[in-house]
VOGU-3710 file (C-alpha; in Angstrom, 3 decimals, decimal comma):
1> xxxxxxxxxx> 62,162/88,201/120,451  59,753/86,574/122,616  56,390/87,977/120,914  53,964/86,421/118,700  53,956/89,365/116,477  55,592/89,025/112,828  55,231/92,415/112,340  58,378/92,875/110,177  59,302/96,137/112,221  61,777/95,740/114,772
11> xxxxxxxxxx> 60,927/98,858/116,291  57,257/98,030/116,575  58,096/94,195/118,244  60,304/95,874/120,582  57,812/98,505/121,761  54,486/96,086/121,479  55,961/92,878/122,044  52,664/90,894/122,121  53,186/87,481/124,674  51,136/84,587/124,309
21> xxxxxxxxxx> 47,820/84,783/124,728  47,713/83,868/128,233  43,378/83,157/127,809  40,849/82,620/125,600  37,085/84,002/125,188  35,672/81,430/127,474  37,932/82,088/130,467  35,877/85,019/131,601  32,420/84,250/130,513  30,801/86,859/133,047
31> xxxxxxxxxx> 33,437/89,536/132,624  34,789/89,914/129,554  32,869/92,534/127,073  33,592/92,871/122,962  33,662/96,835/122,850  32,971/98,222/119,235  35,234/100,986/117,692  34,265/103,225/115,230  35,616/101,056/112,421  33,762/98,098/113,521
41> xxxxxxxxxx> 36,203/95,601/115,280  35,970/94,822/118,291  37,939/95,509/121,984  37,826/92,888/124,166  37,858/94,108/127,807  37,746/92,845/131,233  34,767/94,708/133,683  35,259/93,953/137,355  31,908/95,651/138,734  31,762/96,568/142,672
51> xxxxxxxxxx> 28,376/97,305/144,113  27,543/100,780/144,445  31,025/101,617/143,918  31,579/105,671/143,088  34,805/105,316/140,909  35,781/103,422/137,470  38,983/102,793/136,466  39,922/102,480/133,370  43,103/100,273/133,180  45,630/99,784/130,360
61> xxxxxxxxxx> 48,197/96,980/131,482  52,231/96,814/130,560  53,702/95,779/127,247  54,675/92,080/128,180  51,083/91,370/129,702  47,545/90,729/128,253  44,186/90,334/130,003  44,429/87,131/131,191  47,662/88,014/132,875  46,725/91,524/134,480
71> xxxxxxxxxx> 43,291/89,700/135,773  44,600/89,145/139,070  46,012/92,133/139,609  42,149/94,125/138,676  40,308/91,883/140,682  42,452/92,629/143,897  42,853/96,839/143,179  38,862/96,164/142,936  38,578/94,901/146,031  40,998/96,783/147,881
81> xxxxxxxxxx> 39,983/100,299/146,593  35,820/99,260/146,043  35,801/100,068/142,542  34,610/99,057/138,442  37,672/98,112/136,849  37,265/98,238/132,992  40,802/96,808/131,624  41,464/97,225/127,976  43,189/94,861/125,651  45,547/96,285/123,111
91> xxxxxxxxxx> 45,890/94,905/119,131  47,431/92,233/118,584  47,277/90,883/122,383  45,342/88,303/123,659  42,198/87,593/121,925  42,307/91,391/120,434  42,292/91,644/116,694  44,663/93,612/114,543  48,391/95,361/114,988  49,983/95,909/117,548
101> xxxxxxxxxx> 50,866/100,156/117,069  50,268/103,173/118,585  47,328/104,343/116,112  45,649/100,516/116,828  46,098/100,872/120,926  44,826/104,670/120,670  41,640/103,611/118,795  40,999/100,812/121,654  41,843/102,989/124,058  39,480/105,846/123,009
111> xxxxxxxxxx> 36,289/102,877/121,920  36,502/101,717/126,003  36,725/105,396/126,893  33,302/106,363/124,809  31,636/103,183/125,928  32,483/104,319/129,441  31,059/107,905/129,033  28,162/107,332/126,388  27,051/103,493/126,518  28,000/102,913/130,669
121> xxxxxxxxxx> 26,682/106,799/131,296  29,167/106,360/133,676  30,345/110,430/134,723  33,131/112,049/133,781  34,274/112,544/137,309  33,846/108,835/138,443  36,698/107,968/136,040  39,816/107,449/136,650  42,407/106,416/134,060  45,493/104,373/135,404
131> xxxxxxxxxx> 48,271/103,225/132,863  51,679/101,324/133,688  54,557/101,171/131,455  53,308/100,666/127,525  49,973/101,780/129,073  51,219/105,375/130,079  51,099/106,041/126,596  47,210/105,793/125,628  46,486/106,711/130,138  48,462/109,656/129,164
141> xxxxxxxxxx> 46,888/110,628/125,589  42,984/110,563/127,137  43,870/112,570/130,756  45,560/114,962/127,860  41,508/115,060/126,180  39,271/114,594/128,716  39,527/116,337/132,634  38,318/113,031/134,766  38,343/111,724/138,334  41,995/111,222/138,529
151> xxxxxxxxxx> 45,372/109,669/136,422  47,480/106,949/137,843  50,594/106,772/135,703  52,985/103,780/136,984  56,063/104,086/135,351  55,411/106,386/132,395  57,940/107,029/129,764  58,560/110,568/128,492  58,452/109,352/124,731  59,569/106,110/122,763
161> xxxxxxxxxx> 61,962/108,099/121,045  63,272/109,192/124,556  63,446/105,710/125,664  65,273/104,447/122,669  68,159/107,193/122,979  68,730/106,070/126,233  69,398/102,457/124,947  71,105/102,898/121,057  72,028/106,588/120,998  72,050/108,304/117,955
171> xxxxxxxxxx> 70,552/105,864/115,934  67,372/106,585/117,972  66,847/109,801/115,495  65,822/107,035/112,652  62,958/106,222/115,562  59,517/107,584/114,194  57,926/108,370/118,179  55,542/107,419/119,762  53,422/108,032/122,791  54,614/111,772/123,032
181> xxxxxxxxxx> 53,757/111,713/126,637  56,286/114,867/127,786  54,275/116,831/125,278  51,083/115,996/126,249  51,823/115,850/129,894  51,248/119,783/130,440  47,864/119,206/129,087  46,572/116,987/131,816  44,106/119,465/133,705  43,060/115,939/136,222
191> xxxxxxxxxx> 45,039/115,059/139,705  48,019/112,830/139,303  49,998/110,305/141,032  52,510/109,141/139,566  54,495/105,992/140,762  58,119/105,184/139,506  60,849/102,618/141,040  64,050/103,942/141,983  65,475/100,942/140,777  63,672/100,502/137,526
201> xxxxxxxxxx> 66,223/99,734/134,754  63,972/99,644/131,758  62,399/103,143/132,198  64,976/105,364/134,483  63,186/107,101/137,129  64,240/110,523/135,644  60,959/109,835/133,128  58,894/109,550/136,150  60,052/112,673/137,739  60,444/114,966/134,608
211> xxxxxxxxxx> 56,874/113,970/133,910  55,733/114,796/137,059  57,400/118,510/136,818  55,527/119,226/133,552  52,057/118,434/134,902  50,333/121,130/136,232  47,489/119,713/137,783  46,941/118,843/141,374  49,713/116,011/141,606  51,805/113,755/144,117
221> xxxxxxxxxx> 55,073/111,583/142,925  56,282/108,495/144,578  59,574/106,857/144,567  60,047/103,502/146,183  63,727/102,691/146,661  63,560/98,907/146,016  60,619/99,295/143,244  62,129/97,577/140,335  60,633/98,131/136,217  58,012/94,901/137,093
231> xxxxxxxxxx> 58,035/95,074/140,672  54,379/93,912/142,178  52,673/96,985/143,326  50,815/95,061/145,765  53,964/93,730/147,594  54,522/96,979/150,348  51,415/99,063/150,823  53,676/101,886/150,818  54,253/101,569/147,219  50,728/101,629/145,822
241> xxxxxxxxxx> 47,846/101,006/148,696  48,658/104,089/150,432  49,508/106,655/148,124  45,969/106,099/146,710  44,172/105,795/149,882  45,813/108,861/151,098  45,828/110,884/147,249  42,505/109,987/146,274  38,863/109,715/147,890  38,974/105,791/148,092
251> xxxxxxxxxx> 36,492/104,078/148,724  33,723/106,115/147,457  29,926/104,819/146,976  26,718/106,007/145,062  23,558/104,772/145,093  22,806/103,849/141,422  24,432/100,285/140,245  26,437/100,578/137,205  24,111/98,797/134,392  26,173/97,212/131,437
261> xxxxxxxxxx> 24,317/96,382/128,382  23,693/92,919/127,004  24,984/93,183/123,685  28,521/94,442/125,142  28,901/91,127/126,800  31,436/88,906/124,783  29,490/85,502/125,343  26,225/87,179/124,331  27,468/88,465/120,886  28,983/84,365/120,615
271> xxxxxxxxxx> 25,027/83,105/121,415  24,169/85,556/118,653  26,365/84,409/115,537  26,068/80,715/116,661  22,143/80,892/116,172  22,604/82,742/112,999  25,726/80,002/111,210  24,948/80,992/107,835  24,706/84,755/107,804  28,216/85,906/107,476
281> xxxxxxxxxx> 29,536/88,072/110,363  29,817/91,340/108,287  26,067/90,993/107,767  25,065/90,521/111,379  22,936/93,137/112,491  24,742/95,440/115,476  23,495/95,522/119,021  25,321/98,889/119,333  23,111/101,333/116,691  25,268/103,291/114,089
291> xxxxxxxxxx> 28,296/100,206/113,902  28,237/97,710/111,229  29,002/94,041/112,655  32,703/93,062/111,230  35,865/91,297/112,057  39,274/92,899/111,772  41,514/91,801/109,614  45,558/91,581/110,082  45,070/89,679/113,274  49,001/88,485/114,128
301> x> 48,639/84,738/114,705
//
């Protein structure tokens, strides 16, 4: 498999499989922010900011992809739709400590989301969660929790298990699941678009549309013909530009800046332990009050 996870469960290489880190901590000196979790390690995220910009989405990128690689992609959806984008990094991927599993992307997935809401003050109705493919599954588990500003799901899958019966059958029932997103789906009280290819072959478009059925928010589905599994989004405005344009209230502007603070910022915690080389990082005090500076351990090389 072409991951660099050695996590000795096929099942969990096949559903996280973790490229190359495709950056580093100093490619995005001005962007890229060390979140803590509860526990005490760290999420490294990318934060896009757009002046006065109304919205923040909240982006969890596909299973084959890190940071580095869904950059592009964040800064142009910023641009185009005048919005924060706050992308999350997943265990195990780029630069991000720990395994890559469901419990490890969920806790990333819900630090960014409290940082958003508690540390960014950012309001619950300027948020807008948008997951594609591996990232339907923690996009999916939050719009279940919390009623925000709107869901993008790009090619969700109904369930792991779901997807693996699809591909081995039967032996799919030896398949602990994951990302239970048909159960969770009904629970999503937020409006929803939901974007699936026609001619995706990794997730069959049936996910898409069952999905959408079971949601019983406010909701719109869209099925490009051509749209393959990794198709760009940005290639026919038809795909992705519109439907959000015409879905959503985009662009939307405030007044009030969004103000990020200093300790979040990834080369700011580095100027910190490099003035302090002898104190070791456990004992560091935290910028964030109530979590103990740490590193996380079982990082896959």
């Amino acid at each position: 498999l072409n991951s660099k996870s050695t996590n000795w469960n096929i099942v969990e290489r096949i559903v996280f499989p973790a490229p190359r880190a495709s950056y580093t901590a100093d490619d995005f000196p001005e962007e890229l922010l060390q979140i803590p979790r509860e526990d005490g390690c760290k999420v490294p995220c990318l934060f896009l900011p757009f002046r006065h910009a109304r919205f923040l989405f909240l982006y969890f990128h596909a299973n084959a992809e890190d940071l580095g690689a869904c950059a592009h992609f964040c800064r142009v959806m910023r641009d185009l739709f005048q919005v924060h984008v706050l992308a999350v990094e997943y265990p195990g991927y780029g630069i991000c400590d720990g395994k890559a599993d469901e419990a490890g992307v969920m806790a990333n997935a819900s630090a960014a989301m409290r940082f958003v809401l508690e540390d960014l003050k950012w309001p619950i109705d300027g948020v807008k969660l948008f997951g594609r493919s591996l990232g339907t599954g923690p996009c999916v588990a939050l719009a279940a929790r919390y009623e925000v500003g709107g869901v993008i799901l790009v090619s969700p899958f109904l369930s792991i298990r779901t997807l693996f019966q699809e591909q081995v059958g039967p032996l799919a029932d030896f398949v602990v699941d994951r990302f239970n997103n048909i159960e969770l789906a009904p629970k999503i009280r937020s409006s929803t678009l939901v974007i699936h290819g026609e001619n995706d072959r990794l997730i069959p478009p049936r996910h898409g549309r069952t999905l959408f059925e079971c949601i019983r928010a406010r909701k719109m589905f869209v099925c490009p013909v051509a749209m393959t599994h990794n198709s760009s989004l940005l290639a026919s405005t038809s795909t992705f530009v519109l439907p959000m344009t015409q879905f959503f209230t985009l662009p939307d502007y405030v007044f009030d800046d969004i103000e990020v603070p200093d300790w979040a910022y990834a080369r700011m915690q580095l100027l910190t332990k490099d003035a302090t080389p002898d104190v070791p990082a456990s004992r560091l005090p935290s910028p964030h009050p109530g979590i103990v500076a740490t590193t996380c351990a079982g990082r896959q090389p």
